[in-house]
N, C-alpha and C positions, 0 to 999 in steps of 0.2 A: 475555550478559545481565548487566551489571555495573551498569547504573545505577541498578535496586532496590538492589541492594545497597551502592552508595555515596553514594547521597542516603538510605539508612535511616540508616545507620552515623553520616553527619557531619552530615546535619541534621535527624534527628528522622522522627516517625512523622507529623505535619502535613503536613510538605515534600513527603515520600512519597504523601498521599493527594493534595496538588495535582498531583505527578509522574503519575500517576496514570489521575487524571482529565484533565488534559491528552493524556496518550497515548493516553486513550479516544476524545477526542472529537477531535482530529487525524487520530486512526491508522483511523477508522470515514470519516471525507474522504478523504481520501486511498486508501486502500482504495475504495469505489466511483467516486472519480474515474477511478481506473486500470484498474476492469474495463473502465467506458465507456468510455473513452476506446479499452483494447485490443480491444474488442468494435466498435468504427467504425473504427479502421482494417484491421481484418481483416475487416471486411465490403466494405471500399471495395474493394479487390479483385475479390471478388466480385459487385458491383456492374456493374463495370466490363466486366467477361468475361462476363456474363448478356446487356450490349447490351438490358434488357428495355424502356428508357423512351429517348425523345429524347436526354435530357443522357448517356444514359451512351454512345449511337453518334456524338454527338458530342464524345470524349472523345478517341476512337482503339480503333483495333485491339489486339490482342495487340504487345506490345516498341514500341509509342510512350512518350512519353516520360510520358506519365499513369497507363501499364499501370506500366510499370518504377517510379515515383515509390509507385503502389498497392501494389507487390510488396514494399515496403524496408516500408511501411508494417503489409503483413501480417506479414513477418518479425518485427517487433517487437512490433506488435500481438497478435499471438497468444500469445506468452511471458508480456505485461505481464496481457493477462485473465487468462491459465489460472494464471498462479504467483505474481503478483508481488502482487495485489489479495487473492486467499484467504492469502498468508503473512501480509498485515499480521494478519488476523482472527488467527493463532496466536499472531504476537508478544503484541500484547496481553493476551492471556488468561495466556501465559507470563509477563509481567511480572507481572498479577495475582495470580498462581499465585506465585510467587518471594516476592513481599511477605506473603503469608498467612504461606507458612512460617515466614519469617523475623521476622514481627512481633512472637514474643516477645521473640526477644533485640534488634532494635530500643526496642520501651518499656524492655529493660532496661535497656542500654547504648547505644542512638541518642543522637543530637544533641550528640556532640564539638564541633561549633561553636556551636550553638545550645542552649545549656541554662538 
């Protein structure tokens, strides 16, 4: 986690709060893009092996090429919900959390380039 600390250092406690608020309001999209997203393809699977509606018995059986396409999709879709969508929420707060600390000696000594 270096980039609180090297946009404090060289440009200022500003820079920092734009740094910031950018990683909030990216890191908060991205984060529920990738629950959703891990959350449909891990369900497509399931979907598909239920056979419960028309489209999904017209899809194939188990090891057709829809089942296998479903399975690659679970593999990954499950990792992306369960870890990869709640780590953004940590990062974040760690970022936020980093700059607190650090804000005093930022006002004192930030913005080497910008002063």
């Amino acid at each position: 986690m270096l980039t609180p600390l090297i946009v404090g250092i060289l440009f200022g406690v500003e820079t920092l709060s734009g740094v910031l608020a950018g990683a909030l309001v990216s890191g908060v999209q991205i984060a529920i893009s990738a629950c959703n997203i891990g959350g449909a393809w891990d369900n497509a699977k399931k979907y598909i092996e239920a056979g419960a509606s028309e489209h999904a018995r017209t899809l194939g059986p188990k090891g057709s090429d829809p089942h296998k396409a479903a399975v690659i999709g679970y593999t990954i879709g499950d990792p992306l919900k369960d870890t990869s969508g709640p780590s953004l929420n940590i990062l974040i707060k760690l970022m936020a959390v980093e700059s607190l600390i650090f804000a005093p000696f930022f006002a004192a000594h930030g913005g080497i380039i910008f002063k």
